[in-house]
PDB file of N, CA, C and O in Angstrom:
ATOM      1  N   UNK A   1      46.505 -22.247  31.476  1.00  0.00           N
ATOM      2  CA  UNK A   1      46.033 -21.015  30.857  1.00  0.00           C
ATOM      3  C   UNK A   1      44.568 -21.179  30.459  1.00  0.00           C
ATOM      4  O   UNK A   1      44.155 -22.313  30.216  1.00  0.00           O
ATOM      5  N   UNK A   2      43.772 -20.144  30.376  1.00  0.00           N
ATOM      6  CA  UNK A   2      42.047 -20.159  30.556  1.00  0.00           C
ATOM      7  C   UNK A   2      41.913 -19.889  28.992  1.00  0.00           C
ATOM      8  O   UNK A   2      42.792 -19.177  28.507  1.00  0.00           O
ATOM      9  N   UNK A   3      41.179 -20.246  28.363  1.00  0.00           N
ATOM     10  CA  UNK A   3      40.820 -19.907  26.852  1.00  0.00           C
ATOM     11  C   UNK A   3      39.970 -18.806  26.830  1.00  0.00           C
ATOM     12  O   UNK A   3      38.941 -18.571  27.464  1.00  0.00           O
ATOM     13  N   UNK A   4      40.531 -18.221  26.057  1.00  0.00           N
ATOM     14  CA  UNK A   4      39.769 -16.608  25.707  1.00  0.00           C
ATOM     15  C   UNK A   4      38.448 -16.516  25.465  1.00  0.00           C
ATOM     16  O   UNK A   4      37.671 -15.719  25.991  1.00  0.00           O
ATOM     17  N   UNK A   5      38.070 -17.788  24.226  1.00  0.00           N
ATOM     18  CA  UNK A   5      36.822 -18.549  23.736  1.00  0.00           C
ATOM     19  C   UNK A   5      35.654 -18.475  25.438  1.00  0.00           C
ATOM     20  O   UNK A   5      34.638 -17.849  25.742  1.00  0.00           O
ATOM     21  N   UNK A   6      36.439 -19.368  26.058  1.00  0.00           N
ATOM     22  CA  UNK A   6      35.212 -19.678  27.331  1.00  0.00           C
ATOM     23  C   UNK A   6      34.816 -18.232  27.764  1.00  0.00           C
ATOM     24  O   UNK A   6      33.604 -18.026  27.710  1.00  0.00           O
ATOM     25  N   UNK A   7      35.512 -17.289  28.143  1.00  0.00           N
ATOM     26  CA  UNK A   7      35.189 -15.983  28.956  1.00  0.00           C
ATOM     27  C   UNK A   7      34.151 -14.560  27.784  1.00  0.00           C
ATOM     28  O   UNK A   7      33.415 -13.578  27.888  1.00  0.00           O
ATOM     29  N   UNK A   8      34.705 -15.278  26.960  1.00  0.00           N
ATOM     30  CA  UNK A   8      34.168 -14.118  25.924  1.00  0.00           C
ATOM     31  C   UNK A   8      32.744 -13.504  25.960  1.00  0.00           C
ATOM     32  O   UNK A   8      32.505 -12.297  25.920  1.00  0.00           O
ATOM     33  N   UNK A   9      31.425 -14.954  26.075  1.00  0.00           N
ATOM     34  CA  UNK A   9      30.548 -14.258  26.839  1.00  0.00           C
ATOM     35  C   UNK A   9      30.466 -13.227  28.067  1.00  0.00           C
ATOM     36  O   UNK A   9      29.811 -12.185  28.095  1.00  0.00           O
ATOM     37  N   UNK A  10      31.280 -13.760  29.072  1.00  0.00           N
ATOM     38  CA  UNK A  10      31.324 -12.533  30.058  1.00  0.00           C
ATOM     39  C   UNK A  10      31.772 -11.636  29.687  1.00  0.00           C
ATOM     40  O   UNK A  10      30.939 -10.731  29.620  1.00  0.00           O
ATOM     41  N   UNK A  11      32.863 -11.320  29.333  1.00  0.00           N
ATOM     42  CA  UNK A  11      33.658  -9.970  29.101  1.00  0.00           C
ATOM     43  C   UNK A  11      32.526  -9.376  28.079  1.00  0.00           C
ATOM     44  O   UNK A  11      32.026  -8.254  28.170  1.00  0.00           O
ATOM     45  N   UNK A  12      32.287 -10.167  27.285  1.00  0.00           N
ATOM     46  CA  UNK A  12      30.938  -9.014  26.227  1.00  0.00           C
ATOM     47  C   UNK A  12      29.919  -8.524  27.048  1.00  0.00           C
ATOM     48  O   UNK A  12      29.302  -7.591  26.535  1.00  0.00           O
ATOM     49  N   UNK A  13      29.485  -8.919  28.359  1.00  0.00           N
ATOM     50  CA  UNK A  13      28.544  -8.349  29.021  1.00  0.00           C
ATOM     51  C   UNK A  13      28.740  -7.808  29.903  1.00  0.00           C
ATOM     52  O   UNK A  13      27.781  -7.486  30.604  1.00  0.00           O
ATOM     53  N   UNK A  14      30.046  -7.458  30.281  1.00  0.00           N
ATOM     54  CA  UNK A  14      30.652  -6.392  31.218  1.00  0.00           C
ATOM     55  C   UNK A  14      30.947  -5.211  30.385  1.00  0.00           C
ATOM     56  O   UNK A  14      30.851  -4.082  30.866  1.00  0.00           O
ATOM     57  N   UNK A  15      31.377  -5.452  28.902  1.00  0.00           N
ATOM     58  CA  UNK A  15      31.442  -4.062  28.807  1.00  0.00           C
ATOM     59  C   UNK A  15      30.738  -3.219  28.107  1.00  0.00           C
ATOM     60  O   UNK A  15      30.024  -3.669  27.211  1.00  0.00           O
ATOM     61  N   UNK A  16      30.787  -1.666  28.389  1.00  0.00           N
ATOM     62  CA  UNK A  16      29.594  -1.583  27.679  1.00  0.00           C
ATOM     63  C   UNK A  16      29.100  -0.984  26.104  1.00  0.00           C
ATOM     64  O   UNK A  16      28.140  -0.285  25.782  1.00  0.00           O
ATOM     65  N   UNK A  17      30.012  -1.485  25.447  1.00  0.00           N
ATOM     66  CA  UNK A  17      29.982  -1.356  23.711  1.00  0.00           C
ATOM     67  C   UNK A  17      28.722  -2.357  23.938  1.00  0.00           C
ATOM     68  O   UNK A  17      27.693  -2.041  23.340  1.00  0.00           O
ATOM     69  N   UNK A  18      28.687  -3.700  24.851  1.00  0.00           N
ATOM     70  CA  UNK A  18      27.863  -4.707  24.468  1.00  0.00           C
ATOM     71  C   UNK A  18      26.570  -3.719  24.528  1.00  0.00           C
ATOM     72  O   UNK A  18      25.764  -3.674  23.599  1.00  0.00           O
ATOM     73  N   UNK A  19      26.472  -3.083  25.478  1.00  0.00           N
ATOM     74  CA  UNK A  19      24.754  -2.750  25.994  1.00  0.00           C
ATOM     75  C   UNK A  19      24.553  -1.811  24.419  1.00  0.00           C
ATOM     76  O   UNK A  19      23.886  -2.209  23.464  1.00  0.00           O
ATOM     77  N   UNK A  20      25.191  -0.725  24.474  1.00  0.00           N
ATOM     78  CA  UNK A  20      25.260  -0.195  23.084  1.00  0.00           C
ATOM     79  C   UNK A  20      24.476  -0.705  22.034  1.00  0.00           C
ATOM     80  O   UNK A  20      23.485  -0.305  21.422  1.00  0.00           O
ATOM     81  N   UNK A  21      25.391  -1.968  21.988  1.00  0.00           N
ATOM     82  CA  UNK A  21      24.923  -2.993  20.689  1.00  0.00           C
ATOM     83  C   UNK A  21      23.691  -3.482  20.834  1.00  0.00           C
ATOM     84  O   UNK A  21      22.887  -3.544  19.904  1.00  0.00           O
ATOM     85  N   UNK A  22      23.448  -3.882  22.072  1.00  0.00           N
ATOM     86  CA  UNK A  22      22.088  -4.584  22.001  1.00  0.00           C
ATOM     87  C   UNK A  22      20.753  -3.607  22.185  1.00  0.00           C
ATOM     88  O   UNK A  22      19.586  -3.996  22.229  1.00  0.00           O
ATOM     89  N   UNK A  23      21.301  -2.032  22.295  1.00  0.00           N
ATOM     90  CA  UNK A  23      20.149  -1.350  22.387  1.00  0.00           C
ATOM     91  C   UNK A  23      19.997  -0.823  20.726  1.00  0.00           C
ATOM     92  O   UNK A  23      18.845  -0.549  20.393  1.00  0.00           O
ATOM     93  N   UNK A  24      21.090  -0.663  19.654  1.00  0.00           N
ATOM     94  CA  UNK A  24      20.809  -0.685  18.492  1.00  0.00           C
ATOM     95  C   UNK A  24      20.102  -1.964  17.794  1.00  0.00           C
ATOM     96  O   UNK A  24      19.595  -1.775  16.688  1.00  0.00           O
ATOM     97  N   UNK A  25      20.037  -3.276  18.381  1.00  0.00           N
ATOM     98  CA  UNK A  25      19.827  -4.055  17.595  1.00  0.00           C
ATOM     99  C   UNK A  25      18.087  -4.373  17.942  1.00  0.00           C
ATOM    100  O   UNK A  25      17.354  -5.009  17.186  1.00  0.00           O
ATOM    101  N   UNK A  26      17.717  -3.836  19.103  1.00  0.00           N
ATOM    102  CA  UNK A  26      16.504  -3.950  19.878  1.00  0.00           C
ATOM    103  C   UNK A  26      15.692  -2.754  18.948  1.00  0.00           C
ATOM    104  O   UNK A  26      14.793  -3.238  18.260  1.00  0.00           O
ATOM    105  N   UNK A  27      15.845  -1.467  18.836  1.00  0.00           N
ATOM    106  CA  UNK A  27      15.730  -0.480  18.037  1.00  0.00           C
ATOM    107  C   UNK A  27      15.084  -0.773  16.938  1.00  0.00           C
ATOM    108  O   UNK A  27      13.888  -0.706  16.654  1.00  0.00           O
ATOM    109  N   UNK A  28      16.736  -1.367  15.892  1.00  0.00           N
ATOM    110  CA  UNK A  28      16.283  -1.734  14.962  1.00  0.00           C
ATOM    111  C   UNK A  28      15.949  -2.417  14.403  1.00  0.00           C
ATOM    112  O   UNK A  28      16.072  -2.149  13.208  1.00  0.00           O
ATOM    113  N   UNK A  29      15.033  -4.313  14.847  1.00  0.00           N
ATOM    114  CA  UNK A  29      14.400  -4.876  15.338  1.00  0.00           C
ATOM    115  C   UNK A  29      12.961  -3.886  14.993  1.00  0.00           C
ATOM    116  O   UNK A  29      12.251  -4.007  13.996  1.00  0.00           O
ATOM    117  N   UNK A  30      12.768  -2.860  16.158  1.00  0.00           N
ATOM    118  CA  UNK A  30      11.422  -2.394  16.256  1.00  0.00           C
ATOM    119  C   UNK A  30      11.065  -1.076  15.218  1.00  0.00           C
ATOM    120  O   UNK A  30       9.997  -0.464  15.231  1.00  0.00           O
ATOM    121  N   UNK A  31      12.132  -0.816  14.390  1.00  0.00           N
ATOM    122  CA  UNK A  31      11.629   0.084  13.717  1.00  0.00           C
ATOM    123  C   UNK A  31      11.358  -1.177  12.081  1.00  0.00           C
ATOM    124  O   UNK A  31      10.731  -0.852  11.073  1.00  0.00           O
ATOM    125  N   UNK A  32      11.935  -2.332  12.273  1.00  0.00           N
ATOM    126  CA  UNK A  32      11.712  -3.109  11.225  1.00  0.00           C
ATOM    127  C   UNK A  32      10.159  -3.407  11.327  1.00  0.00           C
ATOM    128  O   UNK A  32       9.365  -3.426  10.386  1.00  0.00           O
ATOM    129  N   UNK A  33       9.927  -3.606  12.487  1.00  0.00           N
ATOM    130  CA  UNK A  33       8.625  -4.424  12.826  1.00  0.00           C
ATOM    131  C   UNK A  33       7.391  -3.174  12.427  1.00  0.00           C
ATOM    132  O   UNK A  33       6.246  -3.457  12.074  1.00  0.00           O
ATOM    133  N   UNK A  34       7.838  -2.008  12.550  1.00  0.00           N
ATOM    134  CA  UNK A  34       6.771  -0.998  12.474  1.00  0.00           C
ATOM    135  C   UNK A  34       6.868  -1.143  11.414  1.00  0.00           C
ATOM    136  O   UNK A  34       5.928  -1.879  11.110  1.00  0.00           O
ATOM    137  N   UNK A  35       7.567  -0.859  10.342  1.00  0.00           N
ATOM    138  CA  UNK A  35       7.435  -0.566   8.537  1.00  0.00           C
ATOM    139  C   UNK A  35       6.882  -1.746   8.127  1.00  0.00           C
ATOM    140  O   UNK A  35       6.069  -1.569   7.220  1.00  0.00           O
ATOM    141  N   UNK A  36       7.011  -2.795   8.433  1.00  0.00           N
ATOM    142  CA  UNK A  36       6.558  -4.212   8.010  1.00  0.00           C
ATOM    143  C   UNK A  36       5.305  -3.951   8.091  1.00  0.00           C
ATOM    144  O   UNK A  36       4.706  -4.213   7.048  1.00  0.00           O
ATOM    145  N   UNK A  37       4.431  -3.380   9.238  1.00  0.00           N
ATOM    146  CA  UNK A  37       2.674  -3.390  10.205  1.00  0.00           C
ATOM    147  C   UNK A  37       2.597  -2.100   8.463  1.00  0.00           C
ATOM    148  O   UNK A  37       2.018  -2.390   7.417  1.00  0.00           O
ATOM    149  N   UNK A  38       3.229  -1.029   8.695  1.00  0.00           N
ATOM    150  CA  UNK A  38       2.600  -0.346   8.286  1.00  0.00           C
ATOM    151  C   UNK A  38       2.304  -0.308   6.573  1.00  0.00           C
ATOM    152  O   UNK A  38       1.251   0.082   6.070  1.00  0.00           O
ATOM    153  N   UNK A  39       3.598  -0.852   5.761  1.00  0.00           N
ATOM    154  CA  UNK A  39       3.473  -1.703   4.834  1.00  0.00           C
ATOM    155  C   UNK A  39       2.308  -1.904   4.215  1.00  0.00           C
ATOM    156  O   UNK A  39       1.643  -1.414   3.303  1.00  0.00           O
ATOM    157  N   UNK A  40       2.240  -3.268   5.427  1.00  0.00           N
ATOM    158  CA  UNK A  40       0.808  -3.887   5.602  1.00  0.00           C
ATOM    159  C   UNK A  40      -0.181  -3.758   5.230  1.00  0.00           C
ATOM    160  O   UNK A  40      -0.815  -4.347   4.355  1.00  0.00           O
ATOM    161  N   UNK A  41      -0.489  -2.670   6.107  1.00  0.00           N
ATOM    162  CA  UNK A  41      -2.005  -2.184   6.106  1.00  0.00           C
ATOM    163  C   UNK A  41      -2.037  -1.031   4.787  1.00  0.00           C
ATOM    164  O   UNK A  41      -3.074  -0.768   4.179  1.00  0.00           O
ATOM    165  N   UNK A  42      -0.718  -0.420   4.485  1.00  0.00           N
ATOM    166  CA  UNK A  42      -1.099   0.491   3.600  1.00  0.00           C
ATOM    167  C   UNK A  42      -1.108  -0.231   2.427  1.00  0.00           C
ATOM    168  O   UNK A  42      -1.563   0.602   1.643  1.00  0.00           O
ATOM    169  N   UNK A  43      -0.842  -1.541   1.594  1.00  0.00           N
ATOM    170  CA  UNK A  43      -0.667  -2.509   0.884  1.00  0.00           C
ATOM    171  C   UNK A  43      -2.159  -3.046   0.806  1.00  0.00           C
ATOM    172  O   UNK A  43      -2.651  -3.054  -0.323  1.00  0.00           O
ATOM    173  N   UNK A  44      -2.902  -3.473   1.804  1.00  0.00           N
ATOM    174  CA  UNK A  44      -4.314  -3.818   1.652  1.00  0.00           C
ATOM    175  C   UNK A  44      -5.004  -2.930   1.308  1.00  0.00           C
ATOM    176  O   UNK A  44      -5.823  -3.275   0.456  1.00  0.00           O
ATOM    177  N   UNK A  45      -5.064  -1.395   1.741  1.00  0.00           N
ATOM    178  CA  UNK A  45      -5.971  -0.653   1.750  1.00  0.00           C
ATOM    179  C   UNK A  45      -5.540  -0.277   0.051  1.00  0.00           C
ATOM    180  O   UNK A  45      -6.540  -0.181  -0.660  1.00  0.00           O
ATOM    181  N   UNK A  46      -4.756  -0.148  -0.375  1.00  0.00           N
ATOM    182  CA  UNK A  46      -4.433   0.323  -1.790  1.00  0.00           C
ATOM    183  C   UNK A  46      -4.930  -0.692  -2.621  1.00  0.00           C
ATOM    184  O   UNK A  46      -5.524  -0.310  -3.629  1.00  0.00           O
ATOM    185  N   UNK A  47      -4.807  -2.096  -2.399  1.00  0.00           N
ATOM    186  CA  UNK A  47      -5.515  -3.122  -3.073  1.00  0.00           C
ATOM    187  C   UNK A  47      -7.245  -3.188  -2.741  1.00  0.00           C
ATOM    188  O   UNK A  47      -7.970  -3.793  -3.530  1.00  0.00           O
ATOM    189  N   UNK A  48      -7.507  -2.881  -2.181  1.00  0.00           N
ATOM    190  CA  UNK A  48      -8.803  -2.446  -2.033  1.00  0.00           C
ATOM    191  C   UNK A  48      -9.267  -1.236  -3.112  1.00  0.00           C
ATOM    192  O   UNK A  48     -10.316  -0.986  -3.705  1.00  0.00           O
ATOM    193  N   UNK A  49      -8.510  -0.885  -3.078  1.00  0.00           N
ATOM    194  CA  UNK A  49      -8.822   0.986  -3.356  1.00  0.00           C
ATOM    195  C   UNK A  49      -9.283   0.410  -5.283  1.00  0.00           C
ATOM    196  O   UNK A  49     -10.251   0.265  -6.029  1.00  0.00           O
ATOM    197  N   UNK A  50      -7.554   0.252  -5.240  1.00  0.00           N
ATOM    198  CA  UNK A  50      -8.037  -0.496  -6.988  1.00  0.00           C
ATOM    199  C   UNK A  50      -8.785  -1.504  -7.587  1.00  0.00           C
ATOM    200  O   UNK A  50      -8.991  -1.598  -8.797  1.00  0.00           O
ATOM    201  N   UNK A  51      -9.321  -2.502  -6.439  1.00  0.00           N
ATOM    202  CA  UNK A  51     -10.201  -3.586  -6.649  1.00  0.00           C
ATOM    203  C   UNK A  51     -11.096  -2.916  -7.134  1.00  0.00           C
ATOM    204  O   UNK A  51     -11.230  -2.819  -8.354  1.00  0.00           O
ATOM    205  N   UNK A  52     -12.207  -2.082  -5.920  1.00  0.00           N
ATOM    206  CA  UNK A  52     -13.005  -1.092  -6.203  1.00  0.00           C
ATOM    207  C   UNK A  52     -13.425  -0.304  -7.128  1.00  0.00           C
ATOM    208  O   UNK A  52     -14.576   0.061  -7.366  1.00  0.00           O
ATOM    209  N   UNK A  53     -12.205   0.012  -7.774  1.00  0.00           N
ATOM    210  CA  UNK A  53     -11.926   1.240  -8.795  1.00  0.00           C
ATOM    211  C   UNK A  53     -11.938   0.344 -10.290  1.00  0.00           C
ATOM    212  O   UNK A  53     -12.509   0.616 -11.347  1.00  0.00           O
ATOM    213  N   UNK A  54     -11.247  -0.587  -9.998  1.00  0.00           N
ATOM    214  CA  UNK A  54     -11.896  -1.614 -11.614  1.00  0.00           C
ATOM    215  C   UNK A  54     -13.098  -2.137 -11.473  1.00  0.00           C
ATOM    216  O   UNK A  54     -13.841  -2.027 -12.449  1.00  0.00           O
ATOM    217  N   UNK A  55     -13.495  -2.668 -10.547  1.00  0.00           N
ATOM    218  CA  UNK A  55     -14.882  -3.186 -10.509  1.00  0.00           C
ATOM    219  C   UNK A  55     -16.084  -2.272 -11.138  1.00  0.00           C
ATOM    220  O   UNK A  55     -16.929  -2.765 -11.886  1.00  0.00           O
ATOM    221  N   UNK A  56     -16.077  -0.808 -10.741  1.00  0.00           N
ATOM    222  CA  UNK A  56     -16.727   0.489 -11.006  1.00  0.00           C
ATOM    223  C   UNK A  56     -16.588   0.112 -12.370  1.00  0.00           C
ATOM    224  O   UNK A  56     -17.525  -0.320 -13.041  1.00  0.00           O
ATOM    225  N   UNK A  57     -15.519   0.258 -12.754  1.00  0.00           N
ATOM    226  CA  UNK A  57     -14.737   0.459 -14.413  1.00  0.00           C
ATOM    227  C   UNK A  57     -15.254  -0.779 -15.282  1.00  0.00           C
ATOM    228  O   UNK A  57     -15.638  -0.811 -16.451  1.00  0.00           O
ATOM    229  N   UNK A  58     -15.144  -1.705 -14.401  1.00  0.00           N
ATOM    230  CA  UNK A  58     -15.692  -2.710 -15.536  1.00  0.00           C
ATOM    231  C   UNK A  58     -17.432  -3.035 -15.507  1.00  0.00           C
ATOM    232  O   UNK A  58     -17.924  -3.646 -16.456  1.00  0.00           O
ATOM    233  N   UNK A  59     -18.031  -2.719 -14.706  1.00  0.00           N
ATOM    234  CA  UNK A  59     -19.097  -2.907 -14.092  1.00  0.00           C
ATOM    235  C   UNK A  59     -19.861  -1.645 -15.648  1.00  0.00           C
ATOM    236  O   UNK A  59     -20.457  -1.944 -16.682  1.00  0.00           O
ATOM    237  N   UNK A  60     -19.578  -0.732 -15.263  1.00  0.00           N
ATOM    238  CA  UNK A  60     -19.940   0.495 -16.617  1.00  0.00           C
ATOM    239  C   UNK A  60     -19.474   0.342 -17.864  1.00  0.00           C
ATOM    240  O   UNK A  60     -19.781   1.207 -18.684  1.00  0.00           O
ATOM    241  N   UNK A  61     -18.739  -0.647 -18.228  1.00  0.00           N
ATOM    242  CA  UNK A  61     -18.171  -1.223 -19.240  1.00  0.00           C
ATOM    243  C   UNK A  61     -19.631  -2.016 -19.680  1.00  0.00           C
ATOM    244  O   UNK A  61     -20.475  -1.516 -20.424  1.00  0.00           O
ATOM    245  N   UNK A  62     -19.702  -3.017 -19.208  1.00  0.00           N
ATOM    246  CA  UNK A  62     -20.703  -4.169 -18.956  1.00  0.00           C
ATOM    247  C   UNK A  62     -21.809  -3.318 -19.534  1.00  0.00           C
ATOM    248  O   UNK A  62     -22.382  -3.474 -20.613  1.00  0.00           O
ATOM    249  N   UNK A  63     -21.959  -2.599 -18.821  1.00  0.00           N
ATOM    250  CA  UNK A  63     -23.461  -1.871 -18.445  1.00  0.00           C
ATOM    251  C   UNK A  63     -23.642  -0.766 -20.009  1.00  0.00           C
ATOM    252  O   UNK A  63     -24.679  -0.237 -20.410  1.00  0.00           O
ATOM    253  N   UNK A  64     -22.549  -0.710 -20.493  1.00  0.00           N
ATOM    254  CA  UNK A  64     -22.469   0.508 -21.958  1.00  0.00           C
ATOM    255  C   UNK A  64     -22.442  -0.796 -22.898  1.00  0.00           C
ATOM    256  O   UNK A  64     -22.939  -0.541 -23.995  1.00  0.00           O
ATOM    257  N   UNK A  65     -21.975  -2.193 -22.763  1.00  0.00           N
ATOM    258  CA  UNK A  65     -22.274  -2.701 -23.887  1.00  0.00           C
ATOM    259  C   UNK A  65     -23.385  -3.675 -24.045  1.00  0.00           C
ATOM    260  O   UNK A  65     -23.493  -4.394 -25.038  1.00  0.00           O
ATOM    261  N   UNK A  66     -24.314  -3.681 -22.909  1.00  0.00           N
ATOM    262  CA  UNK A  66     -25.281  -4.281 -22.859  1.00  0.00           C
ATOM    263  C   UNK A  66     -26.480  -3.749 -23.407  1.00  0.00           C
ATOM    264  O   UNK A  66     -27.459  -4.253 -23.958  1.00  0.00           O
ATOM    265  N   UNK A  67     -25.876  -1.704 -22.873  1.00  0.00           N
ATOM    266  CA  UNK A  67     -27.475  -1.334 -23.696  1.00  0.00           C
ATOM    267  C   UNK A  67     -26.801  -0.882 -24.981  1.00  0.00           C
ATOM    268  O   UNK A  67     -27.217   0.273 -25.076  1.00  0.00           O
ATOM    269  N   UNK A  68     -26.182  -1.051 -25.800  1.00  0.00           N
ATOM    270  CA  UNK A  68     -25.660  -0.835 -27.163  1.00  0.00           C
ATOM    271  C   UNK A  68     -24.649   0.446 -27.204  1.00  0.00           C
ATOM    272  O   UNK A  68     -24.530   1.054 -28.268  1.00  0.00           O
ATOM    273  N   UNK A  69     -23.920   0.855 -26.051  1.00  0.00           N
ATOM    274  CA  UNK A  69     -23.455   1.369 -26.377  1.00  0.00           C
ATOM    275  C   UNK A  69     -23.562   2.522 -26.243  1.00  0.00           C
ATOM    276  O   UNK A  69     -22.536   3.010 -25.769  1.00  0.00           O
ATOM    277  N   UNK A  70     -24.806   3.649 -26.556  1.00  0.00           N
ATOM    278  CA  UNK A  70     -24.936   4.937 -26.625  1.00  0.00           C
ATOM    279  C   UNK A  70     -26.031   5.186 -25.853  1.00  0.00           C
ATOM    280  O   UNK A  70     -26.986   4.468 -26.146  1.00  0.00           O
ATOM    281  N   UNK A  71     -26.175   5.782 -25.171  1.00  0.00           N
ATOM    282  CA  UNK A  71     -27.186   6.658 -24.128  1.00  0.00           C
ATOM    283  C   UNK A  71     -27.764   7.920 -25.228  1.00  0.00           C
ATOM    284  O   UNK A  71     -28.547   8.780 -24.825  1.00  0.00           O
TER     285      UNK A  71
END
């Protein structure tokens, strides 16, 4: 008698729930990979944004207590 174990690869690739499966897992795989990129870049550009935006902030800070304060 043949063990079920040995054939199991084949029979998963004859039928086609397998293709199914591997076109959901390819999918979603690539919709992971897009949110990750886009993440990304939207994660730097926002840390930028606020770097910027305190630097301004503290920079006029600096600059109001150096000349005393009042204009």
């Amino acid at each position: 008698m043949k063990s079920p174990v040995r054939f199991a690869p084949a029979a998963f690739l004859r039928d086609e729930n397998a293709a199914v499966t591997v076109d959901w897992v390819v999918l979603t795989a690539a919709v992971v990979a897009f949110a990750t990129t886009v993440a990304a870049i939207l994660n730097g550009s926002i840390a930028r944004n606020v770097t910027t935006k305190l630097e301004t902030i503290i920079s006029d800070a600096v600059d109001g207590v150096g000349r005393g304060g009042d204009d």
